[in-house]
ZAZADO-63109 format. One record per residue (C-alpha): z negated, x, y; residue in one letter. Coordinates in steps of 0.02 Angstrom, whole numbers, plus 50000, padded with zeros to 5 digits. Layout:
<rs>
ZXYA/...
</rs>
This chain:
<rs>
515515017849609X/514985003549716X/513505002049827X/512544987249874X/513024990250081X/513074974750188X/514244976650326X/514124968750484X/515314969150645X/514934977550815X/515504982050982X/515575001350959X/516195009750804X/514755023450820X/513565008550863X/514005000950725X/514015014050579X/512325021550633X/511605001850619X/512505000050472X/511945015650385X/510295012050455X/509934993150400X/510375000150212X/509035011150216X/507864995750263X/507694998150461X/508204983750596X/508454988950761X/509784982350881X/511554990050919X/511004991151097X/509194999651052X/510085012250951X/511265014951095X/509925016551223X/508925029651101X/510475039151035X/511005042151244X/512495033151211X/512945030251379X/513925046651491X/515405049651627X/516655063651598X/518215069851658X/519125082151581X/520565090351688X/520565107351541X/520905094151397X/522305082151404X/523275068651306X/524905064351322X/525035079451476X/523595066751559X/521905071251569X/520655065551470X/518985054251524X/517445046951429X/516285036451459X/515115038051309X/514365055851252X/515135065751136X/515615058650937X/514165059050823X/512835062850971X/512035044750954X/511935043650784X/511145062550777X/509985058850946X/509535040850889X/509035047050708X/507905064850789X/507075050850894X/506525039050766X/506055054050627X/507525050850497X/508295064250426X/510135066750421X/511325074550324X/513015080050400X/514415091750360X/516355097850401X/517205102050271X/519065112150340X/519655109950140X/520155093850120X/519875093649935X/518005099349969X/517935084650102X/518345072449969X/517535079149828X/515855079149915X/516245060449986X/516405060149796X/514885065149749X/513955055649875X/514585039049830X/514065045049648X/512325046949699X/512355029349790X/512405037849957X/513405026950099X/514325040050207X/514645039050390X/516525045950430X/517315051450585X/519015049550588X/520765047850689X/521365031550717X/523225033250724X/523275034250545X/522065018450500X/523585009150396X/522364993850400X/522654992950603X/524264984250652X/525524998350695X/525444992650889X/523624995050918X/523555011150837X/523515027050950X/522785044050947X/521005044550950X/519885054250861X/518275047050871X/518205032750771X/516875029650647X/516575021950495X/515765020150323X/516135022850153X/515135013750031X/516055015749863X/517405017949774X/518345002949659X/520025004749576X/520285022449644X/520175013449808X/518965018549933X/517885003350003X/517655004750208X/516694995450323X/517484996150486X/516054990750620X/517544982950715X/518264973950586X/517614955950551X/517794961450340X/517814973950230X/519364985050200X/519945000150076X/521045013750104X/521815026949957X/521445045949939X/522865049950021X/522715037950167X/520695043250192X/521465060250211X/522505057350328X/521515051050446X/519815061750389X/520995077950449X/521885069250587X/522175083050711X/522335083050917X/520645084651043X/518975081050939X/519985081750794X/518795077650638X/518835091150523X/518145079450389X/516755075250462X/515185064750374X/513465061550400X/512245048550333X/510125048350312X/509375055050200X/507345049950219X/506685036150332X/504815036050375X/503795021350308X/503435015350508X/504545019750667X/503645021650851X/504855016650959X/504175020951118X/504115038951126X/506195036651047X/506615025251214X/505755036451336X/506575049451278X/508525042051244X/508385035951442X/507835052751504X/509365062651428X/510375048151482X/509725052751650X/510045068751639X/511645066251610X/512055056451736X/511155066551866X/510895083451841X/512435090851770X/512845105051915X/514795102051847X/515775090351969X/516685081151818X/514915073951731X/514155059551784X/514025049151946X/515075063952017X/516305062151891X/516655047351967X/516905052952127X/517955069452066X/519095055451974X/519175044352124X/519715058552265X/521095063452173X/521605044552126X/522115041452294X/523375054852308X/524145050652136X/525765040952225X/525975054552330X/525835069052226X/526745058252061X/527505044052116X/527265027052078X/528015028951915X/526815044151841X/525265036151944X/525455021851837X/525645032651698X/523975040651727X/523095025851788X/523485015351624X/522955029851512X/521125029451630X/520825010951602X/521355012851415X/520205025651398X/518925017051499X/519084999551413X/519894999551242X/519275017151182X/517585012451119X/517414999151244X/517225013151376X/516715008351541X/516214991851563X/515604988951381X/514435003351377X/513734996951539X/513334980351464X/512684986451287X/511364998851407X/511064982451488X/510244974151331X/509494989451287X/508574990351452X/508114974751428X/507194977551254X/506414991751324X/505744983351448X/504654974651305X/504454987451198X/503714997751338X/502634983451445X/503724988051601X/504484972151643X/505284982251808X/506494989051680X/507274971651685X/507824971851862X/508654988351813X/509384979151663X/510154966651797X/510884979651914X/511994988251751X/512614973451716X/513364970151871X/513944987651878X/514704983351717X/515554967551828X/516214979151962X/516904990251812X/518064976351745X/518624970051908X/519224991051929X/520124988051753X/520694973151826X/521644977651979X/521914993051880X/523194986051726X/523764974051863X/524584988251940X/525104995951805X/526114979351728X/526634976151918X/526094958351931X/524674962952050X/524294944852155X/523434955352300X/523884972252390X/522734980352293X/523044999152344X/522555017652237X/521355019752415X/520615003352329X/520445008852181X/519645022052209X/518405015652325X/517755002352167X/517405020152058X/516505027552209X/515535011652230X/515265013052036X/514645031252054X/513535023652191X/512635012952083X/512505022551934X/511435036152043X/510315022452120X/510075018251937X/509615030551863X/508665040251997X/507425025151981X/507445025251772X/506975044351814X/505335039351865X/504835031151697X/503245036251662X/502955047151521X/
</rs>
C-alpha cells in the first residue's frame, strides 16, 4: 500500500512529523507555529534517570506532547496507541497503511540502519512517519533526512521496541478529523501560557529557569568531585544532549524565536517581536556555552575558559529565560 504523502525536511523530528502528518490532511502551518502551539519548548534535569551512569537533561517537553498539545489546540482529533506485542504493533501499522492512514512513529535511534553507524546513539525519542508499504518494505519519511528512506519488518521492530529511558513501546499516533477552518489565536495564547508555566512555575528545582541554575551549581564542582577526566565525560554528554538531541538548546530557542515572531501577527501584538529578538540572542549565548563547552571537552580550548565559566553562561541563560517569560505571562487573554 502506498500513500500519496509528500515529505519535507525539518529541524526537529517531532516538528517535523506533526507538519508532515498535518500538511497531508490539507493544513499549512509553520514548523515553528506548531512548536510554539504544541509547548515545544522546556528545561529539565534529571539526576533519578541517567544514561551512560550520567544524568539525563532536556530541553524540549516530553515525546509526543507537541504533537498531542498542538493538535487539542487547533481541534484535530488524534489517534494514538502502545502496543507491548510487537506483532499487534505491526499488524495495526498494517492496517493503517491499508486504510491510507500515514502513521506517526516514535522510535529509538540506535537501531535506524539508514543512519551511518557513527552518528547513531541511544535515544528514544525520535520520530517519524510511515506512509506505506512497497516490496514488503516499509516507506519512511524521516523529517531529518533530505529523502525518503525504507526500513524491513524486522528492522522497524527493532527500533519501534528499542528499550532504555522513554523507551517506545511501539508507539503511533496520527489525525484522524481536521475541522474545515482553524482559529489560531486562542491555539497560540494558549501553547505560550503552558510554555510559561513551564518555565516558571514548576515548585521542582530541576524544571525550568531553575533547572538551569540546579545544573549550573553543581557544574562547577564537577573537577573537583570527578576529575577532569569524568567532568568532561559529563559535560560532553550535556552539550550532546543540549545540541544534537533534537537540536536541544540553542535550536529550540531559535525555532520559539520564529514562532514568536508569527504570533506577533497573528495576534496584532507587535511587542511580541522584541520578545522574539531577546530568544534569539538567548539562543546566541546558548551556542557560545556549547562552544566553550566541546572545546573543553576535545581540549583545544583557545581561552581559559573555566567550569566557574561555564556555569555562569547557564545562569545567565536561566536569567533570561525568566525575564522572558515573566513578560510573555502577561499576554492578554
Amino acid at each position: 500500500m502506498m500513500i500519496d504523502f509528500k515529505h519535507k525536511q525539518h529541524i526537529h523530528s517531532e516538528n517535523g512529523v506533526t507538519y508532515n502528518l498535518l500538511n497531508y490532511h490539507g493544513v499549512q502551518l509553520s514548523e515553528a507555529m506548531i512548536f510554539g502551539i504544541g509547548s515545544g519548548l522546556f528545561m529539565g534535569f534529571f539526576p533519578f534517570l541517567k544514561q551512560n551512569g550520567i544524568p539525563i537533561a532536556t530541553f524540549r517537553t516530553a515525546p509526543g506532547m507537541i504533537f498531542q498539545r498542538a493538535t487539542k489546540r487547533l481541534g484535530i482529533k488524534i489517534k494514538k496507541a502502545k502496543y507491548r506485542n510487537p506483532k499487534r504493533g505491526m499488524y495495526a501499522l498494517d492496517k493503517a497503511l491499508n486504510q491510507g492512514i500515514a502513521v506517526g512513529l516514535q522510535v529509538g535511534l540506535y537501531h535506524l540502519t539508514y543512519f551511518p553507524q557513527a552518528l547513531r546513539f541511544h535515544f528514544n525519542m525520535h520520530n517519524i512517519v510511515v506512509y506505506g508499504k512497497k516490496n514488503g518494505m516499509y516507506q519512511i519519511s524521516d523529517p531529518i533526512l533530505e529523502n525518503t528512506t525504507e526500513l524491513s519488518y524486522d528492522e522497524l521492530v527493532a527500533v519501534r521496541y528499542a528499550k532504555g529511558p522513554f523507551a517506545p513501546n511501539g508507539k503511533m499516533y496520527y489525525p484522524t478529523s481536521v475541522p474545515s477552518q482553524l482559529d489560531l489565536k486562542p491555539a497560540i495564547k494558549k501553547g505560550i501560557s503552558r510554555t510559561c508555566k513551564d518555565m516558571l512555575d514548576i515548585p521542582v528545582p530541576f524544571f525550568g529557569h531553575t533547572g538551569y541554575r540546579f545544573i549550573a551549581k553543581r557544574m562547577k564542582n564537577w573537577p573537583t568531585k570527578f576529575g577532569e577526566k569524568t567532568a568532561s565525560r559529563w559535560l560532553e554528554q550535556f552539550i550532546r544532549m543540549m545540541e544534537e538531541i533534537g537540536t536541544g538548546g540553542a535550536g529550540f530557542r531559535f525555532i520559539y524565536s520564529a514562532f514568536l515572531q508569527e504570533a506577533a501577527d497573528e495576534l496584532n501584538q507587535p511587542w511580541l517581536k522584541d520578545i522574539s529578538t531577546e530568544m534569539e540572542a538567548n539562543g546566541e549565548l546558548l551556542k557560545e556555552f556549547a562552544l566553550h563547552s566541546n572545546n573543553i571537552c576535545k581540549n583545544r580550548a583557545t581561552q581559559d575558559i573555566s567550569y566557574d565559566q561555564l556555569a555562569d553562561l547557564l545562569i545567565k541563560v536561566a536569567d533570561n529565560e525568566k525575564d522572558i517569560f515573566t513578560k510573555l505571562k502577561k499576554l492578554r487573554k
